[in-house]
Phi, psi and omega in degrees: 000303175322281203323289181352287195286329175292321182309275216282343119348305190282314188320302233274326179300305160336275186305336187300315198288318151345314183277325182283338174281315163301280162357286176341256221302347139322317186263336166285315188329312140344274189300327170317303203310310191296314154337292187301327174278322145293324180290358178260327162336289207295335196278310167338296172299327187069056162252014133199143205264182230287336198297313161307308199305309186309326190262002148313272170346287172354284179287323203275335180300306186300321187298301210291315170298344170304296193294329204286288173330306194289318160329292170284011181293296171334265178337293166317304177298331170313199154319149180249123181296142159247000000 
């Protein structure tokens, strides 16, 4: 009975941190986005010029497909809805 219950503790912990690891990467992708928006703010105004602005713009597209991804991974690995 104890293992049982210690087993579905550790169950019940796992997901919590799953759950809490997707959430993380939701809010950074949220910040990627917001990033790409000042930094096209910043290009609008011509507060930075366009060759940086393109290689910002870039790294930030690849961060955000990074994140995106390591998400729906997450997500695909959880629990399975029935």
């Amino acid at each position: 009975m104890r293992h049982q219950l210690a087993r579905t503790i550790e169950q019940y912990a796992e997901l919590n941190q799953l759950a809490i690891f997707i959430v993380k990467l939701a809010i950074v992708i949220e910040e990627c986005d917001e990033a790409q928006y000042w930094l096209e703010l910043m290009k609008d105004q011509a507060l930075i010029e366009e060759d940086r602005f393109m290689n910002l713009h870039g790294e930030a597209n690849d961060l955000t497909a990074i994140f995106v991804a390591s998400r729906k991974t997450a997500v695909a690995n959880g629990p399975k809805r029935q």
